[in-house]
C-alpha positions as CSV (number, residue, x, y, z in Angstrom):
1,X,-7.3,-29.1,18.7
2,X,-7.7,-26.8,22.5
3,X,-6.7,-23.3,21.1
4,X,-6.8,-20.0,23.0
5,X,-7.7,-16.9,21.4
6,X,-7.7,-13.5,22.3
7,X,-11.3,-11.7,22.1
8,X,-11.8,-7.7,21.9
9,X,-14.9,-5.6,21.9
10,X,-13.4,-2.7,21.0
11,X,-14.5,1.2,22.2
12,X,-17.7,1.3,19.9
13,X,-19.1,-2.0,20.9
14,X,-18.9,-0.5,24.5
15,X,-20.3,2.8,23.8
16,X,-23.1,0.8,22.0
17,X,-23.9,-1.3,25.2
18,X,-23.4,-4.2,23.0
19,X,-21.6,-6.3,25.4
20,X,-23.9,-8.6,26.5
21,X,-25.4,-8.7,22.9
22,X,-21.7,-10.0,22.0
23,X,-21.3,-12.2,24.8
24,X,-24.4,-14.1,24.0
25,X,-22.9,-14.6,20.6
26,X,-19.8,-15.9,21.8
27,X,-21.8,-18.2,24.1
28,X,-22.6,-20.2,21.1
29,X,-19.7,-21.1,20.1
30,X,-19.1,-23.5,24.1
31,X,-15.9,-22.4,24.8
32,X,-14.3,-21.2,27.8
33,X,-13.7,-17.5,29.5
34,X,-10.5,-18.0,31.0
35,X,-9.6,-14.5,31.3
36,X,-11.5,-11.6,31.0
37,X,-10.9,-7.4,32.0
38,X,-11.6,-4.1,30.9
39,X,-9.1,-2.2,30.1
40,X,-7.8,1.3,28.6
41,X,-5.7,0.9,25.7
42,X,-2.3,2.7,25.8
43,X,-0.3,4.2,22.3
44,X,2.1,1.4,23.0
45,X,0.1,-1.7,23.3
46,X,-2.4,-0.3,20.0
47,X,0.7,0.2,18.6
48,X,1.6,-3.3,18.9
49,X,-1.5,-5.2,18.8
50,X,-1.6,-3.6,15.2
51,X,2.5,-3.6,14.2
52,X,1.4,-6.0,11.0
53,X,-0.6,-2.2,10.2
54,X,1.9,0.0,10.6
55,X,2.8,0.8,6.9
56,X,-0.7,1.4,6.0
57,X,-2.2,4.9,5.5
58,X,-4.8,4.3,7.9
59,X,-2.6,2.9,10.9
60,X,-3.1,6.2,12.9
61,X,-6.6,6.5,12.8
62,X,-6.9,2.6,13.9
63,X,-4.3,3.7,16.7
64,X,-7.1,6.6,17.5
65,X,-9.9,4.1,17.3
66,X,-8.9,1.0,19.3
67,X,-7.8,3.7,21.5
68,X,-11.4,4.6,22.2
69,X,-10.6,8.6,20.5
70,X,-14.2,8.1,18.2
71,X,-16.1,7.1,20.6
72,X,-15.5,8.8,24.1
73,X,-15.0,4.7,25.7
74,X,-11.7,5.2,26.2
75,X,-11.5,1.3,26.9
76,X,-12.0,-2.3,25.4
77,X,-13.2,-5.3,26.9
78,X,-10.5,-7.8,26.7
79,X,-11.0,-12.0,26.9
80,X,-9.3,-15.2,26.0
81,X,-11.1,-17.7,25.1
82,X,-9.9,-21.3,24.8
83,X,-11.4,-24.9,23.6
84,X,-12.1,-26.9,20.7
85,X,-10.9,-25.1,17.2
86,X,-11.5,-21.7,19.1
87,X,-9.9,-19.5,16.4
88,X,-11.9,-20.6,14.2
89,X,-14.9,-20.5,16.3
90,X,-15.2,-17.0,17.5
91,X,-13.9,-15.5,13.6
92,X,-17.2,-17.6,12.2
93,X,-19.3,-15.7,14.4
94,X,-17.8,-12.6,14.4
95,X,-17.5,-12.1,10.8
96,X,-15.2,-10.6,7.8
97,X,-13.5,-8.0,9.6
98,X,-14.8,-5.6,6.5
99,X,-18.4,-4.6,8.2
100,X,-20.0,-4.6,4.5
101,X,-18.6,-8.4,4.0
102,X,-19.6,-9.8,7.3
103,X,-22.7,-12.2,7.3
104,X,-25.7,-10.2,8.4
105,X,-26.0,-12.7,11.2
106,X,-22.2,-12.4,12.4
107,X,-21.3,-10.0,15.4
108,X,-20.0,-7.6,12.6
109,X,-22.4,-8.1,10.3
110,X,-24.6,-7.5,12.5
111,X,-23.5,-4.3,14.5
112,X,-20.5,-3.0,12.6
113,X,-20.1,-0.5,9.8
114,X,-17.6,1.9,8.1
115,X,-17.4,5.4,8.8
116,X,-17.3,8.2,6.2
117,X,-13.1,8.1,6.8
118,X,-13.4,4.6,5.8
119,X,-12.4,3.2,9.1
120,X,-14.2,0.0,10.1
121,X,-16.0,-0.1,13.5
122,X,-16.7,-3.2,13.5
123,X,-17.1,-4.0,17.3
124,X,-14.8,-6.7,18.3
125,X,-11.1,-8.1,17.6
126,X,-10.6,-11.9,17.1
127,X,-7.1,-13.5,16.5
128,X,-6.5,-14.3,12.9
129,X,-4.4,-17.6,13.4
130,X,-2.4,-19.6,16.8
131,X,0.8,-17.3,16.2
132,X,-1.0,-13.9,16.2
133,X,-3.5,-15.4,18.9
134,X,-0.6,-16.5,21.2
135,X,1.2,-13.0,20.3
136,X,-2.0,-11.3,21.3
137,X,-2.9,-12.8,24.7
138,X,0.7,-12.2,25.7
139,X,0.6,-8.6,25.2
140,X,-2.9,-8.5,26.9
141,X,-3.0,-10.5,29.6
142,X,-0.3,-11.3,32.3
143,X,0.0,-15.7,33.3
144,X,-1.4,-14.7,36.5
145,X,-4.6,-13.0,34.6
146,X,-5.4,-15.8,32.7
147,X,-7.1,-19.3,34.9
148,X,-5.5,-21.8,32.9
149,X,-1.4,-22.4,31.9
150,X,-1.5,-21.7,28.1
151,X,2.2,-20.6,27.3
152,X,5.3,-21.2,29.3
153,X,6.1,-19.2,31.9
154,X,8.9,-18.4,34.4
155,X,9.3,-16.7,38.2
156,X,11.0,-13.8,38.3
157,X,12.5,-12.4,41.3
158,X,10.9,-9.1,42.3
159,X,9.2,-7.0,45.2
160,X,6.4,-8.8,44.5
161,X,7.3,-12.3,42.8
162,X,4.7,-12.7,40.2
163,X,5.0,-15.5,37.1
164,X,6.2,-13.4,33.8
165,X,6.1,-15.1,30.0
166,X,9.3,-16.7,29.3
């Protein structure tokens, strides 16, 4: 089944200089880049991308971390990726999302770890399942950011008439 996902090295993996070390990773897996930015992370869209979090005790330190607050990279590398069983894909090769758990040849496995608070670094974000995926990509990525139509969408009248998610 095509799939999209949505792909993020996080703050540490940049402050690491892991990117292209992650990229050649994801490269294994033959799907497609079809969008793909840097980006700083507002309060609001961390907030968000981790609402399923927001009862746990360690929600505001994730909020700090995605944010880029640990690791003076006050940004993430955000991508969607989209082919063939893709969410499945890119979570086999990036590994459990618990550093310690992850296969020692995943992308976490590999270059994540847990800090002394007990927060995981583990490098990079990949969408659990299609709803969270789909959820994701739309909070990320405007239609006109991404190369391919993967959701509907809609024109909206404004100053400068750009396509919106419907």
């Amino acid at each position: 089944m095509i799939e999209a996902t949505l792909v993020l090295i996080k703050p540490d993996g940049l402050k690491k200089s892991l990117t292209g070390n992650i990229l050649t990773r994801l490269s294994e897996t033959k799907l497609d880049i079809v969008a793909a930015r840097v980006t700083n992370v507002s309060v609001d869209i961390a907030k968000a991308h981790y609402r399923a979090l927001a009862e746990k005790p360690f929600f505001a330190e994730l909020i700090k971390y995605i944010q880029g607050e640990f690791h003076d990279k006050r940004k993430v590398m955000a991508m969607v990726y989209c082919g063939e069983g893709a969410i499945d894909k890119i979570r086999k090769i990036a590994g459990a999302t618990n550093p310690e758990e992850a296969d020692s040849v995943s992308i976490r496995g590999q270059y994540g770890r847990i800090t002394t608070k007990g927060v995981y670094e583990n490098v990079i974000h990949a969408s659990a399942n299609q709803a969270d995926a789909e959820r994701e990509i739309k909070l990320w990525f405007n239609p006109s950011e991404i190369i391919v139509d993967l959701y509907p969408t809609k024109q909206v009248e404004s100053v400068n008439r750009e396509r919106v998610w419907a």
